[in-house]
Backbone as numpy.savetxt, mean C-alpha at the origin, in Angstrom:
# Nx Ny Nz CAx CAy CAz Cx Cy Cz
-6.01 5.28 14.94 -4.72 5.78 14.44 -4.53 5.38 12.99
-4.11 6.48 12.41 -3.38 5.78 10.84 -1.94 6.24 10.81
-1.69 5.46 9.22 -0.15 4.82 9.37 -0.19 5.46 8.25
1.02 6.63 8.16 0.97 6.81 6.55 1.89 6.17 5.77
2.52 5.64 4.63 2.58 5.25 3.48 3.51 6.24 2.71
4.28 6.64 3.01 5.08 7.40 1.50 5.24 6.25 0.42
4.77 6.71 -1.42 5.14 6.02 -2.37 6.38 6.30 -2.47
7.11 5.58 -2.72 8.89 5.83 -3.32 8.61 6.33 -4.55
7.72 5.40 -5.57 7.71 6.19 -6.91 8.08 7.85 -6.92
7.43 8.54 -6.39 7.49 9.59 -6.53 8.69 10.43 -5.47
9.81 9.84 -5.04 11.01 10.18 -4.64 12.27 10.52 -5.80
12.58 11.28 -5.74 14.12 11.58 -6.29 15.12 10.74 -6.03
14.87 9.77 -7.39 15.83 8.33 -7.72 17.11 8.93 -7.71
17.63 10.08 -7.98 19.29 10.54 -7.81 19.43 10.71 -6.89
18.64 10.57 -5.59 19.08 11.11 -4.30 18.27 10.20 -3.19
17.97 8.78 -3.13 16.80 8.50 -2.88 17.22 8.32 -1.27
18.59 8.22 -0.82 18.61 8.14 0.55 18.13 9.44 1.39
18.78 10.38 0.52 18.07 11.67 1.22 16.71 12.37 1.26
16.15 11.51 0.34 14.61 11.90 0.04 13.64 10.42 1.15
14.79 9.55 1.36 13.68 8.48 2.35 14.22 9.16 3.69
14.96 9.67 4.30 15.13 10.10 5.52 14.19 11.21 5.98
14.17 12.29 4.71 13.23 13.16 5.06 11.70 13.12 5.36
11.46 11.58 4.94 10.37 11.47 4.61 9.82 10.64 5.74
11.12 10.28 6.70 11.06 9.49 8.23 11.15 10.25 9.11
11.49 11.74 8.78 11.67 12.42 10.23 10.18 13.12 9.89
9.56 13.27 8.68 8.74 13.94 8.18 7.28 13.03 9.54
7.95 11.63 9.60 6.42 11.12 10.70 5.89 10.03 9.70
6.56 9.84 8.51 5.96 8.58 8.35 6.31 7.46 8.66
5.37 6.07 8.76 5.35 5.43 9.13 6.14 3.89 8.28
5.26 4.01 7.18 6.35 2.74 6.28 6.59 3.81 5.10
7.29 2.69 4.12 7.77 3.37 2.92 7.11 2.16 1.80
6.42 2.62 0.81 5.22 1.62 0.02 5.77 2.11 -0.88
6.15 0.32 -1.56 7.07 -0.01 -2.79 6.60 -0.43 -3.70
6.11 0.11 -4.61 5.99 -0.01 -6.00 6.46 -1.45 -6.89
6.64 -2.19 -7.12 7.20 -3.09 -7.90 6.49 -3.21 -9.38
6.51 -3.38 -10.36 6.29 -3.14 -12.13 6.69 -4.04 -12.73
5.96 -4.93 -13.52 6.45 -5.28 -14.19 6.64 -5.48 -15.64
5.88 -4.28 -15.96 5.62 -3.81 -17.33 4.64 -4.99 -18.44
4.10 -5.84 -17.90 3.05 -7.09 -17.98 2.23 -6.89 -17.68
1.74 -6.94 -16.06 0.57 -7.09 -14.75 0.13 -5.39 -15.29
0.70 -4.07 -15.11 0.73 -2.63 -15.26 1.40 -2.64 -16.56
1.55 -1.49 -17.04 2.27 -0.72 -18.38 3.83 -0.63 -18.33
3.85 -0.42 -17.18 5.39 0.70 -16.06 6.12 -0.34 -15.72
7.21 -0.13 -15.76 8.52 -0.50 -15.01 8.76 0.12 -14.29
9.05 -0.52 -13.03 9.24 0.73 -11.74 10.87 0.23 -11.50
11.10 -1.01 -10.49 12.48 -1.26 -9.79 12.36 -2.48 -8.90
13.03 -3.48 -8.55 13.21 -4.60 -8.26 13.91 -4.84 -6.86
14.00 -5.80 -6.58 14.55 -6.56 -5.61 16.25 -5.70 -5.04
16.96 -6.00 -6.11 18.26 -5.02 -5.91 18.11 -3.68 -5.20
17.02 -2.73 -5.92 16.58 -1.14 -5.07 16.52 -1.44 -3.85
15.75 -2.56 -3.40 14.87 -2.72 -2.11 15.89 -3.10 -0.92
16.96 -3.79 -1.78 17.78 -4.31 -0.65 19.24 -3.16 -0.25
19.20 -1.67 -1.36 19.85 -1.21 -1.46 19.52 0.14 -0.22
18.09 0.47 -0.45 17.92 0.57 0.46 17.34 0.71 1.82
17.24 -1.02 2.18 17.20 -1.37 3.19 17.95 -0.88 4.46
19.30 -0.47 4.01 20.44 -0.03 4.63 20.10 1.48 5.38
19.26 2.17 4.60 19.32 3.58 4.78 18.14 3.77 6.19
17.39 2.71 6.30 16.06 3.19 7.31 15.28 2.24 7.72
14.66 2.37 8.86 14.11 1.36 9.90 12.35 1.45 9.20
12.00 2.37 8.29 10.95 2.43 8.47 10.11 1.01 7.99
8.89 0.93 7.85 8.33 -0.83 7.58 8.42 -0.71 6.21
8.91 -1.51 5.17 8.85 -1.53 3.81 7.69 -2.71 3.44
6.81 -1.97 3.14 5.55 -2.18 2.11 5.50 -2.59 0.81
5.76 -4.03 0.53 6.27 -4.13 -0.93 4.80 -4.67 -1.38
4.54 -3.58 -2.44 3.27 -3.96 -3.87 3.95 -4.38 -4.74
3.40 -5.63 -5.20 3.97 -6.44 -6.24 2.56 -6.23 -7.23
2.98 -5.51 -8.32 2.28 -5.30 -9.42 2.60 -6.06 -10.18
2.81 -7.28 -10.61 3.63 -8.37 -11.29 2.62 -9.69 -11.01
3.10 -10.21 -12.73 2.04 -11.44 -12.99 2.79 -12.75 -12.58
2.28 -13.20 -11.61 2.84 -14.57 -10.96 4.09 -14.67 -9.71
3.62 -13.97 -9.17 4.19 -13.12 -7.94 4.73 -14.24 -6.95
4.24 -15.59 -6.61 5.44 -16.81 -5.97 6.94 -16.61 -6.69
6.87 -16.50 -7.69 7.70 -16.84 -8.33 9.16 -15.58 -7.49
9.02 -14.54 -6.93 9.92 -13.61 -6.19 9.59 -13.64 -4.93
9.13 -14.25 -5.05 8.61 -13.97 -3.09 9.96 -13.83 -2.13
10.58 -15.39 -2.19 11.55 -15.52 -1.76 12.98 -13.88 -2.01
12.90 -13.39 -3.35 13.71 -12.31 -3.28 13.56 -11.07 -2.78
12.04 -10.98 -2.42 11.73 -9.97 -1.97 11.58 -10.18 -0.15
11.59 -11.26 0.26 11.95 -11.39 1.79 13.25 -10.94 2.17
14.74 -11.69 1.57 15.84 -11.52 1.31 15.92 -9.67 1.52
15.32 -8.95 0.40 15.87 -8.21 0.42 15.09 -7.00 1.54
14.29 -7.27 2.61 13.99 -6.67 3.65 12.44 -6.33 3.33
11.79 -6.91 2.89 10.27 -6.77 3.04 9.53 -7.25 3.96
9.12 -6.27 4.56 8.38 -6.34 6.18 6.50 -6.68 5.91
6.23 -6.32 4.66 4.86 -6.61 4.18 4.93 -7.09 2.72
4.33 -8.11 2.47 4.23 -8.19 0.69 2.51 -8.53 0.09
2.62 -7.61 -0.35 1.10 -7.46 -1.05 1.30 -8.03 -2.69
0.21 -9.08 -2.64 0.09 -9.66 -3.95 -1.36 -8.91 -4.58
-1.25 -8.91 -5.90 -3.20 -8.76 -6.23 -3.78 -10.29 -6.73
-5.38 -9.46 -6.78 -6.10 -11.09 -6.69 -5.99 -10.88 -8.50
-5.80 -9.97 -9.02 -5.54 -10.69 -10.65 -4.50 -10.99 -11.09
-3.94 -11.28 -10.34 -1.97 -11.73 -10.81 -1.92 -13.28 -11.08
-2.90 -13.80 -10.20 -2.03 -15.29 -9.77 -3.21 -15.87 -9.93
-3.29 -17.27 -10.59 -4.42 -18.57 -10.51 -5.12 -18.57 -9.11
-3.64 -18.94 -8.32 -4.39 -19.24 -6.64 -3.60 -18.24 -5.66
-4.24 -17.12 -5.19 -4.40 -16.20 -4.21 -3.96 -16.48 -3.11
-4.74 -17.34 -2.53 -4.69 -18.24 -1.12 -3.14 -18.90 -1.18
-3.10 -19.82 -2.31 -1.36 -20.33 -2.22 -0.51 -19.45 -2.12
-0.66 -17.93 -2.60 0.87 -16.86 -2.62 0.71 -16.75 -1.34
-0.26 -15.93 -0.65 -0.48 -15.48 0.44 0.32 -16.42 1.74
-0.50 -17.88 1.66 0.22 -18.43 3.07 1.69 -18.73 2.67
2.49 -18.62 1.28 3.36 -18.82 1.14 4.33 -17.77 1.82
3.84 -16.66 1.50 4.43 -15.45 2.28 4.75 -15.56 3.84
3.29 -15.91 4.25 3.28 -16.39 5.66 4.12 -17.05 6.33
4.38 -18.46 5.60 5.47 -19.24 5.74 7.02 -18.44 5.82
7.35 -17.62 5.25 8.12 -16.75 5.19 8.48 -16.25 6.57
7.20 -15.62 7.42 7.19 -15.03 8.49 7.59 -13.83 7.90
6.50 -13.32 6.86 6.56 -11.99 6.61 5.16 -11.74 6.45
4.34 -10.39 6.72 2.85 -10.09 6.84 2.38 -10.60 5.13
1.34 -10.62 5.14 0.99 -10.84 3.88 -0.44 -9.92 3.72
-0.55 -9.76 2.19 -1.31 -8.38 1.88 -2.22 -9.09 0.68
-3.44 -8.66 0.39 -4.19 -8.98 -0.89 -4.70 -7.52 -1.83
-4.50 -7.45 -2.29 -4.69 -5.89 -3.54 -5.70 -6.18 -4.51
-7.18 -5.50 -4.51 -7.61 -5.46 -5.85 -7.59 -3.93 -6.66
-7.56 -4.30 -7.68 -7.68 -2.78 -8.95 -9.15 -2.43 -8.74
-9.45 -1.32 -9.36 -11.18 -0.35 -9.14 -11.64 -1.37 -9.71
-11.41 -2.06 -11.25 -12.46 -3.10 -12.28 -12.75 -4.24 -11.02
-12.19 -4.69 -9.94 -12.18 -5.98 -9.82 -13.80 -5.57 -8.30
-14.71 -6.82 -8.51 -15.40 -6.70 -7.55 -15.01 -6.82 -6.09
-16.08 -6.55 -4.64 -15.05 -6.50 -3.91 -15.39 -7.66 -2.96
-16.06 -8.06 -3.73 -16.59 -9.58 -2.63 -15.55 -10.67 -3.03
-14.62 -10.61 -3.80 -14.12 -11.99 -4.51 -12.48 -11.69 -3.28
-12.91 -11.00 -2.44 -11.78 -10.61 -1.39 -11.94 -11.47 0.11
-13.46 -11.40 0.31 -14.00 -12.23 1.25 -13.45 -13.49 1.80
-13.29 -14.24 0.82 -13.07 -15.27 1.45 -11.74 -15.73 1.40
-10.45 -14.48 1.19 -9.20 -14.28 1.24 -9.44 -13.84 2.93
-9.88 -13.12 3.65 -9.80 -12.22 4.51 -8.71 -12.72 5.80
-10.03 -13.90 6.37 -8.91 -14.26 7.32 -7.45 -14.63 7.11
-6.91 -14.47 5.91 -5.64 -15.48 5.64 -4.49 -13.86 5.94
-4.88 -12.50 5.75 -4.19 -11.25 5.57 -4.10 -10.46 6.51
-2.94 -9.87 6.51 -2.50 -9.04 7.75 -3.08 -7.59 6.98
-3.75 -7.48 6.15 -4.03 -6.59 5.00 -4.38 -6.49 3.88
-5.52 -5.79 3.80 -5.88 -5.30 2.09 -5.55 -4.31 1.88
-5.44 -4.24 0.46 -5.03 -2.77 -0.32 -6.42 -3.28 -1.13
-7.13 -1.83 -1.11 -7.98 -1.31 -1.95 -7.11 -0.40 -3.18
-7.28 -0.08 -4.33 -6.53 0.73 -4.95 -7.74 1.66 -5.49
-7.39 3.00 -5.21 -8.15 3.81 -5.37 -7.56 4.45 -6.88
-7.41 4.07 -7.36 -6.71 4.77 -9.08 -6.21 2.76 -10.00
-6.39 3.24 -11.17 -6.16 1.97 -12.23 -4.80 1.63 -11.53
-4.21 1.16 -11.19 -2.69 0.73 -10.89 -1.49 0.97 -11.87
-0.21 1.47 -11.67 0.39 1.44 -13.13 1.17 2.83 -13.00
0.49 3.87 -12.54 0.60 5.38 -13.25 0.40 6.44 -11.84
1.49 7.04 -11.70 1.46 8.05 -10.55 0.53 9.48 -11.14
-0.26 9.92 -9.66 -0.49 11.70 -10.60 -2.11 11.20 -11.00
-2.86 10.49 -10.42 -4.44 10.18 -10.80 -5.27 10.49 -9.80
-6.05 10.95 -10.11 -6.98 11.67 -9.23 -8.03 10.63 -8.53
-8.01 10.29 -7.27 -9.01 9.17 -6.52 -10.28 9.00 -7.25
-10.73 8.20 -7.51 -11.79 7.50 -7.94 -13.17 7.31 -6.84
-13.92 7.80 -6.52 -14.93 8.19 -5.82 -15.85 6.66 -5.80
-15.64 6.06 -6.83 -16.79 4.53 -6.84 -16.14 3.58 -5.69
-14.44 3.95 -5.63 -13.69 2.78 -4.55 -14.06 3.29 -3.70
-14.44 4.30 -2.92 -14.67 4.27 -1.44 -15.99 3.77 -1.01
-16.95 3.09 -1.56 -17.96 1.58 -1.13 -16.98 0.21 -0.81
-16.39 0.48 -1.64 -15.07 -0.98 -1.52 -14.63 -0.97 0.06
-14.38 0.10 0.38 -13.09 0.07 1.72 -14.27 -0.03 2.83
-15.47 1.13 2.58 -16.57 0.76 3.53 -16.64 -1.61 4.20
-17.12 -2.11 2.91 -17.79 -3.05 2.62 -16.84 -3.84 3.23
-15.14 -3.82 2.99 -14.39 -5.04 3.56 -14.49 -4.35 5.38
-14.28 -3.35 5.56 -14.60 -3.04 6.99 -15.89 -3.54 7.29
-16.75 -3.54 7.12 -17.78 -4.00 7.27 -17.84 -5.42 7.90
-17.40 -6.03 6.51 -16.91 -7.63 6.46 -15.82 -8.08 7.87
-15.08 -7.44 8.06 -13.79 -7.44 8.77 -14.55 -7.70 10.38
-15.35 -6.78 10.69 -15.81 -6.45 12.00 -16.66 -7.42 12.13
-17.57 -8.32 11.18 -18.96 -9.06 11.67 -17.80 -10.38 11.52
-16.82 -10.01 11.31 -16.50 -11.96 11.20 -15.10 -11.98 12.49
-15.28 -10.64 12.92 -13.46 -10.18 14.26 -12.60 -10.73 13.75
-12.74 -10.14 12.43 -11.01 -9.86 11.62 -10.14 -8.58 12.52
-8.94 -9.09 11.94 -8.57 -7.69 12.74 -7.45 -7.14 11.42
-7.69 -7.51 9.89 -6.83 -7.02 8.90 -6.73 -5.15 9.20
-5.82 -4.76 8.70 -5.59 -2.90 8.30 -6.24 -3.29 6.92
-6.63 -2.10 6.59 -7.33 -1.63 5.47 -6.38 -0.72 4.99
-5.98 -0.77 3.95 -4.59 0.56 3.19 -5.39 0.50 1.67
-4.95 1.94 1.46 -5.68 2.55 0.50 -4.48 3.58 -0.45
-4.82 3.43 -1.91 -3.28 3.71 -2.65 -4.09 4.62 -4.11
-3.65 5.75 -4.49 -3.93 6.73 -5.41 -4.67 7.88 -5.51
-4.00 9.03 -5.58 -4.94 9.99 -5.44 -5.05 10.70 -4.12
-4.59 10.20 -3.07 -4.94 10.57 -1.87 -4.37 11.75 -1.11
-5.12 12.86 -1.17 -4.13 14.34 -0.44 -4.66 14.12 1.09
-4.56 15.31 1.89 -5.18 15.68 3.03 -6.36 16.30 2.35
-6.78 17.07 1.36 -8.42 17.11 1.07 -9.05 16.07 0.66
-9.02 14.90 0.61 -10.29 13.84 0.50 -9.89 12.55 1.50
-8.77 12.82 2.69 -8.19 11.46 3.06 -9.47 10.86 4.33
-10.41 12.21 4.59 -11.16 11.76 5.38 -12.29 11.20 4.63
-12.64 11.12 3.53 -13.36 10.23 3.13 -13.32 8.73 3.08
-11.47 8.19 2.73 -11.13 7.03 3.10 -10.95 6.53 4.27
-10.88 7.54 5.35 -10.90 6.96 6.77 -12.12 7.24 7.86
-13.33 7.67 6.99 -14.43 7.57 7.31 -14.98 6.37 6.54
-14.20 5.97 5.92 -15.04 4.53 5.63 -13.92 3.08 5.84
-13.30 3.77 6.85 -12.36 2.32 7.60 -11.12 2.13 7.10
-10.43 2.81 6.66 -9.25 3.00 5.95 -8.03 3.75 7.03
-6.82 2.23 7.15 -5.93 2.93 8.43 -4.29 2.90 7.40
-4.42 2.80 6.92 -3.04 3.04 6.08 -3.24 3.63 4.95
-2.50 4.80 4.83 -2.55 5.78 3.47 -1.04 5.51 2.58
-1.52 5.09 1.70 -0.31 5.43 0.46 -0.42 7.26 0.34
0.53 7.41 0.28 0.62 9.14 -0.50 1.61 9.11 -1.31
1.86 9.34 -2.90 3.12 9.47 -3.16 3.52 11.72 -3.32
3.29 11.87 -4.49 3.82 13.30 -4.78 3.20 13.98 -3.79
1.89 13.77 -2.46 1.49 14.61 -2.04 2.59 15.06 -0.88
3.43 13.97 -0.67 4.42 14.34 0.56 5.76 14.00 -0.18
6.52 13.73 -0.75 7.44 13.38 -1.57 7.81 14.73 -2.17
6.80 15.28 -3.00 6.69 16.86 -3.85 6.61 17.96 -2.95
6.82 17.66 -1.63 6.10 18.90 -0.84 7.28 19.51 0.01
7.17 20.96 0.02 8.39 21.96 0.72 8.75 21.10 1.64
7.81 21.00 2.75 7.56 20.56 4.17 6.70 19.37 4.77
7.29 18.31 3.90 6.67 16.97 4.41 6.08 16.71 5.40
6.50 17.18 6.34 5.60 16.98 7.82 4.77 17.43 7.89
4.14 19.13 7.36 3.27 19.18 7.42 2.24 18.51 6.63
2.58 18.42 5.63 1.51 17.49 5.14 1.08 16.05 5.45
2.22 15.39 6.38 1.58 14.37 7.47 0.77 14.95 7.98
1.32 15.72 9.31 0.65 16.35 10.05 -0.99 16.69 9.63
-0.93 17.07 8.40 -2.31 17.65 8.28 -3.62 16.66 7.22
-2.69 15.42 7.21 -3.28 14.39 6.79 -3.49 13.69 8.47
-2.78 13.23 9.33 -3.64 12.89 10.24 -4.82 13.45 11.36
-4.39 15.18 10.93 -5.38 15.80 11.78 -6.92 15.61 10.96
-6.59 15.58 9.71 -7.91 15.13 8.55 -8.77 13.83 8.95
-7.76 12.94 9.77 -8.10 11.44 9.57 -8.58 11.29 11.34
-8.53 11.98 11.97 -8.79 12.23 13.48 -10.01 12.48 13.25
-10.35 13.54 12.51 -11.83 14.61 12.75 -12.72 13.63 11.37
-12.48 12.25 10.57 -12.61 11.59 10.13 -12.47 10.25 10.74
-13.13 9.70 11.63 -13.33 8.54 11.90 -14.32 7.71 11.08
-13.84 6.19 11.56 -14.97 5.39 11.01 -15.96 5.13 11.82
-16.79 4.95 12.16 -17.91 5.16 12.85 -18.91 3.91 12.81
């Protein structure tokens, strides 16, 4: 089974309660939050306040990506304000391992993120500590980039890793991703899809769930 991922980025900020509801009856599963801090990425996206604003509007799991350099330092505001997952990256922070079980401590899932530049072995020996990796299939930063074909060895390799050591992390995968290439990421072990404009921009959101998991069915990992 996969879990899809709507990006908020790419929701209609003047209307965003009515653009996250549609996007819950649409069949998705969480809602994957962007965080910026115009440092770590280029972009300013939206903070702690958005997240807790709306929290109010929907049950779905909120997925918070912290694109931000030194990421302990909010942890605590981003629990507060209803984060059900928090994904740090491994180039943000000195020590990885310290954000992570800090999160834990929290009793909130905890997530590890690398960018395409970063190798994918320096993830390894994060593994057992995560309820999840994010592979990022596009530079981080910038909505509207077309998947990067070198990251899908990445998502193979931690599946790989995952199974010979009976991990049991999700594998989630973020940029670029339509229903024409999603079976490439879930033929190589990939159970959570970020999508932003592909379902966000679309007449009929559901179908384009819909036809992203029928993609990811007839795409197994094997």
């Amino acid at each position: 089974m996969i879990y899809v991922a709507p990006s908020l980025l790419a929701a209609d900020f003047s209307n965003l309660e009515t653009d996250i509801k549609r996007i819950e009856r649409a069949g998705a599963n969480y809602l994957h939050l962007d965080v910026m801090d115009g440092a770590f990425v280029p972009n300013i996206s939206f903070g702690a306040p958005v997240i807790t604003a709306i929290r109010r509007t929907t049950k779905l799991i909120f997925d918070v990506h912290l694109m931000i350099n030194d990421p302990i330092r909010y942890i605590d505001d981003f629990v507060k304000a209803g984060a059900d997952i928090i994904t740090i990256h491994y180039e943000s922070c000195k020590d990885p391992l310290k954000v992570l079980r800090y999160i834990h401590s929290r009793e909130v899932r905890a997530a590890i993120a690398i960018s395409p530049a970063t190798p994918v072995e320096v993830l390894y020996p994060l593994l057992s500590e995560v309820d999840m990796v994010l592979i990022m299939t596009v530079v981080p930063g910038f909505g509207g980039q077309q998947l990067s074909p070198d990251t899908i060895p990445k998502v193979k390799a931690v599946k790989e890793y995952l199974d010979a050591h009976s991990l049991k992390a999700h594998i989630e995968v973020d940029g670029g991703i339509t229903a024409d290439n999603i079976g490439l990421l879930t033929e190589a072990g990939a159970d959570i899809i970020v999508a932003g404009s592909a379902i966000f921009n679309a007449k009929k959101p559901s179908e384009v769930v819909k036809a992203m998991r029928a993609e990811a069915d007839a795409h197994p990992y094997k």
